[in-house]
N, C-alpha and C positions, 0 to 999 in steps of 0.2 A: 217679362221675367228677366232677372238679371242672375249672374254668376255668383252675385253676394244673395240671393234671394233662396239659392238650394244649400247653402252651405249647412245649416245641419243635417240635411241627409248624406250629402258628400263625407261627411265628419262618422255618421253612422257607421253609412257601410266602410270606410276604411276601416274602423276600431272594428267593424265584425270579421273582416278578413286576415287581419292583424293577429288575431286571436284561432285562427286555422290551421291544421297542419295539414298533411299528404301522407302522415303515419300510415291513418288504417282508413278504409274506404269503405263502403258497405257494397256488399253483394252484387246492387243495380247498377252501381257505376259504369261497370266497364260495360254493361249491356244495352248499355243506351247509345243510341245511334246521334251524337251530337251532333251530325253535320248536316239532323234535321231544321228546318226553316222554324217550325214552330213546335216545341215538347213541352208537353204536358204531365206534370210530377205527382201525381195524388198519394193523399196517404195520413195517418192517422199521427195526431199531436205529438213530439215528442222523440220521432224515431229517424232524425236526421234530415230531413230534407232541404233546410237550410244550410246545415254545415255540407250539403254535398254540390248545391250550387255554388257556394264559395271554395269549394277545394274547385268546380270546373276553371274557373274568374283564375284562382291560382296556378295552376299549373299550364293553364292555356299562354296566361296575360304575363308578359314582363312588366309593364306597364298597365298599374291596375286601371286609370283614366281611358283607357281603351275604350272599355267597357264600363256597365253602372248596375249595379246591385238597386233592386227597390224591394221595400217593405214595404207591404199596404195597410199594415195596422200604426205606423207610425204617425204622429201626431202630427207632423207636415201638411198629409193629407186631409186635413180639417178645411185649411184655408186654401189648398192648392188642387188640381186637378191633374188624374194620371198623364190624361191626353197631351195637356199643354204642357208636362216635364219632357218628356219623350220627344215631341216634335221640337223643343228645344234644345236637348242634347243630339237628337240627330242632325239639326242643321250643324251642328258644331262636328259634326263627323262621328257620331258614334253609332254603332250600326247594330249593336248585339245589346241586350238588355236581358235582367235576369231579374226575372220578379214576382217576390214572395207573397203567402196570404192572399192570393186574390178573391180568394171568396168574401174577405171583411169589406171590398171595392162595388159598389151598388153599379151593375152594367159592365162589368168589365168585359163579359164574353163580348158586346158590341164593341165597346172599344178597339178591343184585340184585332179582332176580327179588321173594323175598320183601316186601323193603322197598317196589317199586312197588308193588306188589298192596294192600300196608300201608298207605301213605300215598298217597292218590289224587291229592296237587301237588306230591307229588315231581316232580322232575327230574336225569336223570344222564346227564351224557357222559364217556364211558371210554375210556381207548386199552391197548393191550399191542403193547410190541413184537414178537415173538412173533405171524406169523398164523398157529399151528397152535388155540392154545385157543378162540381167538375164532368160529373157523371152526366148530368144533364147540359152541361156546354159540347158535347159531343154531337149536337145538334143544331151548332151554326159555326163549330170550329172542325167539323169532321176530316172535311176535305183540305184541309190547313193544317192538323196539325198531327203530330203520335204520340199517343198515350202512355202513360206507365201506373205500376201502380209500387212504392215502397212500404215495405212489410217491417214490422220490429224484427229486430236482431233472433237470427236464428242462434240455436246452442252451439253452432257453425264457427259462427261469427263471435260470436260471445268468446270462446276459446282463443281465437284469433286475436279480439280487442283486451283479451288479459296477459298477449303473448305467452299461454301454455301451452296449444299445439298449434300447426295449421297444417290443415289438411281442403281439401280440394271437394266441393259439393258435388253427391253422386245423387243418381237418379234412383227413384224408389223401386225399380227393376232389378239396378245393381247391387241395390242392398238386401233384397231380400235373395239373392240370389250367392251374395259375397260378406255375408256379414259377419262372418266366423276372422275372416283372413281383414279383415278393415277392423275389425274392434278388437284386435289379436295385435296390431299393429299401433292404434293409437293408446291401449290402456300400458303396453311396453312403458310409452314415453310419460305417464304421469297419471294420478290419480283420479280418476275421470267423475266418479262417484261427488267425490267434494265439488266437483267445480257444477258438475250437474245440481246437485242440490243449494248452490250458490245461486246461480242463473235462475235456479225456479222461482226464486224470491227476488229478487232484484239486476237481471242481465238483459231485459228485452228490449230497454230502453239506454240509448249510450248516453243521457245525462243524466244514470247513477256513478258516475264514476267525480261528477264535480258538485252531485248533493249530498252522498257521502251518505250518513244515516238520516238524514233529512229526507230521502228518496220516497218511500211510501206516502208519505204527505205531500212530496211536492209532483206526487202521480194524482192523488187524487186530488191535488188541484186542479191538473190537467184534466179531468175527467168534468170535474166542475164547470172548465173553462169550456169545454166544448158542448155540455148540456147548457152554459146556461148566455153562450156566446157564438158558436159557431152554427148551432140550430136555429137561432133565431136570424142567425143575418141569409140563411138557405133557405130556411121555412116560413111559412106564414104561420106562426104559433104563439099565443097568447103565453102571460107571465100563468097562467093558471095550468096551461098546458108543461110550461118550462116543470111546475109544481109537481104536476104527475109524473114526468119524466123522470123527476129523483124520488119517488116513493117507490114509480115502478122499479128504478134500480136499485135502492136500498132492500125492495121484497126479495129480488132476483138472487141479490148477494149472499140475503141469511139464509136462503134455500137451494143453492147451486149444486148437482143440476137441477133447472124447477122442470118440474114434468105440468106444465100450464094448463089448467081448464080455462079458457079464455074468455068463455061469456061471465064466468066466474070472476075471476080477476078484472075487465073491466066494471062490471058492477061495483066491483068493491075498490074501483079506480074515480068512479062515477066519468066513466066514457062510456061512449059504445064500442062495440065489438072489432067495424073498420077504424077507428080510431086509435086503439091498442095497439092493434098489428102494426100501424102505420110507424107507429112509434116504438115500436118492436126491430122495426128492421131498420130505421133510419139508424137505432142506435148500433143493429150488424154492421151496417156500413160503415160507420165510424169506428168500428172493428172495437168497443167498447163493451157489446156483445156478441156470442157465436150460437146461430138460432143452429139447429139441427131438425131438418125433416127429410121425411119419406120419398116427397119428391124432391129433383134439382132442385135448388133455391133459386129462386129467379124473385126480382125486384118488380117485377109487372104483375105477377098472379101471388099475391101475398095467403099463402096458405099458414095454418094453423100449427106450428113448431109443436115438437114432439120432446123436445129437448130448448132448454134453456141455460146455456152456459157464458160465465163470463168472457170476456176477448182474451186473454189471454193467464198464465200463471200470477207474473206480477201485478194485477189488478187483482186477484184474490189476497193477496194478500194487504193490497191496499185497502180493499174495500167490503172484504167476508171477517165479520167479527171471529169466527172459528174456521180452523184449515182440516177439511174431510181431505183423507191422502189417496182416495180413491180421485176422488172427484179433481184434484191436482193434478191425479196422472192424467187422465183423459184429457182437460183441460191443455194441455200444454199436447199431447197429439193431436187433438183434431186442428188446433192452433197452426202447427207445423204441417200437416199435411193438407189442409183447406192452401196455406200457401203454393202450392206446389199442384193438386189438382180438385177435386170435387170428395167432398164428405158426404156422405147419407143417414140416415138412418137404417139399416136395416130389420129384415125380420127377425134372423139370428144371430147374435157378435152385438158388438157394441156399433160400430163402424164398416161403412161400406165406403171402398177408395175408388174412385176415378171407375164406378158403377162393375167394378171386377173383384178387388181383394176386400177381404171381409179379415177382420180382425176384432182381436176379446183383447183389452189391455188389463192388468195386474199385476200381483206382486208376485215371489218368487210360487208361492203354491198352486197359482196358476196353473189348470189343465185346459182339454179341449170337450170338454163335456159339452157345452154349448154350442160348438161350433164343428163336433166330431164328423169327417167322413165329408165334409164338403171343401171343392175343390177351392184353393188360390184361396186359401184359411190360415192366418197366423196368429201367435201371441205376442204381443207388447208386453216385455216384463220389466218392471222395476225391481232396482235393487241389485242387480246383475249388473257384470262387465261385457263376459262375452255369452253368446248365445251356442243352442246348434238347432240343428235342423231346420223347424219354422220356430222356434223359441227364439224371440228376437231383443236385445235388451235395448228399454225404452228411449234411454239416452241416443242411441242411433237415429231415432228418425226425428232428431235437430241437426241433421248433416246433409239436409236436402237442396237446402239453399245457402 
């Protein structure tokens, strides 16, 4: 291999970092312990993961040749090998590498693996859009390397990346506790209501701001692109299977939430029953959908969801032919609070949080009829600025992360 031999990817990643700033950062950045040996970035199509390995490359590096940005979906690697780039930019002195997509790279966990073990100053931080492979690379990169997981822009954030407020992510203790004197404070500085109903539609994702009204299409390409490219390079799944994957999303979308009879639905899927779920949760994990059940959701004991809701607000709009504004509000809470700790189903309320608070979400006529007389019981309202008591308004709990 020669120096003329990588130049278009050399050419790549410049023009990608080129095109970077250090304006606005998302959430995970500063939480990530960089001075890890090996970081691992999981996270769902679309909500930055790339532009935040290149803001690391930027602000670390004067000297962007220090260091090397890789893509593993670029067409380079057709005719080239990750191993043999890597062990020749290391002899050349480069010791840190940052590299994207790896789940499109057939063995890469072995790779990885091998190279740390090889060179003992290596350094790699990796992201895959994709958390199905990563989730199981934990299994020969454990002892190697630390995980993270990057979530779409909270209403947090969102606020932050339209410079209307910033404010500082508080804990779901301090809010239900302080939420009077925090949402008394930020609706002061600007009209919170418009930008909430802005973000519902279009904020989760920070490349609406360069698709501009092209946005809901160019999400549901994303969504496309991950049923019908990122499962297959994870799964062993047939184009027949790829077929049911977008029927079962299309059913899910015109009936949000689906309350699923599952033997049902596969039948009418022509699977069986462990094959439904299977595909059920792969697409939770790609946070494409949010399953809601009874017990913890756990990825090893695939129980039968009780609730079937989309990943998050703006994929209903991309992809639910009509918008229920019930089903939006929940939507966009169990979204935000699944980030931050555990969602249930409960017996009574709509949601049980972190297996303590129980909550009814609604709009402003919202009482506690359903949830009267029991303890660490609140309401989610929409339509509201500030709340009192346990009246909590809904736009609040996008301030958690």
């Amino acid at each position: 291999m020669e120096l003329t031999d990588i130049r278009p990817i050399v050419e790549f990643y410049h023009s990608k970092l080129a095109q970077v700033t250090l304006d606005f950062k998302r959430y995970l950045y500063p939480r990530i312990n960089w001075d890890s040996r090996v970081i691992g970035i999981k996270g769902e199509r679309g909500v930055g993961k790339t532009t935040m390995l290149l803001q690391r490359i930027k602000e670390k590096y004067s000297n962007p040749d220090d260091t090397f940005y890789i893509s593993l979906d670029h067409y380079w690697f057709g005719t080239h090998q990750l191993q043999d780039l890597i062990e020749f930019l290391y002899k050349r002195g480069i010791t840190e590498f940052y590299i994207d997509e790896v789940h499109k790279y057939k063995g890469w966990t072995t790779i990885l693996k091998n190279l740390v073990d090889q060179y003992k100053d290596l350094r790699i931080v990796y992201t895959g859009s994709s958390l199905l492979e990563i989730d199981n690379a934990k299994v020969d990169m454990s002892r190697r390397q630390t995980s993270y997981t990057l979530k779409g822009m909270s209403f947090r954030e969102y606020l932050a990346y339209e410079d209307i407020v910033h404010v500082d992510a508080i804990s779901l203790e301090d809010l239900l506790k302080n939420h009077i004197t925090i949402s008394m404070d930020i609706t002061a500085k600007t009209k919170i209501l418009v930008a909430f109903e802005a973000y519902l539609r279009s904020g989760i994702y920070p490349f609406y701001k360069e698709a501009g009204l092209d946005f809901l299409v160019r999400l549901k390409e994303v969504v496309d692109t991950v049923i019908e490219s990122d499962l297959p390079a994870v799964e062993k799944i047939t184009y027949d299977t790829i077929e049911k994957c977008k029927k079962l999303l299309m059913i899910i979308a015109e009936n949000v939430p689906l309350q699923p009879n599952v033997n049902r639905l596969s039948t009418s899927l022509g699977t069986t029953r462990d094959s439904l779920l299977k595909l059920l949760y792969n697409l939770d994990k790609a946070e494409i959908l949010e399953l809601l059940t009874v017990e913890l959701k756990s990825y090893k004991k695939l129980v039968n969801p009780e609730k079937i809701y989309l990943g998050n607000t703006n994929l209903m709009y991309a992809l639910s032919p009509k918008i229920d504004v019930g089903t939006l509000r929940e939507t966009f809470f169990i979204d935000q609070l699944s980030a931050i700790g555990t969602v249930q189903m409960p017996l009574k309320g709509d949601f049980l949080v972190n297996g303590k608070y129980l909550f009814e979400v609604g709009g402003e006529s919202k009482e506690f009829d359903q949830i009267a007389g029991i303890p660490d019981s609140y309401l989610a309202i929409a339509g509201i600025e500030t709340g009192y008591s346990a009246r909590i308004p809904l736009w609040m709990f996008g301030l958690l992360y």
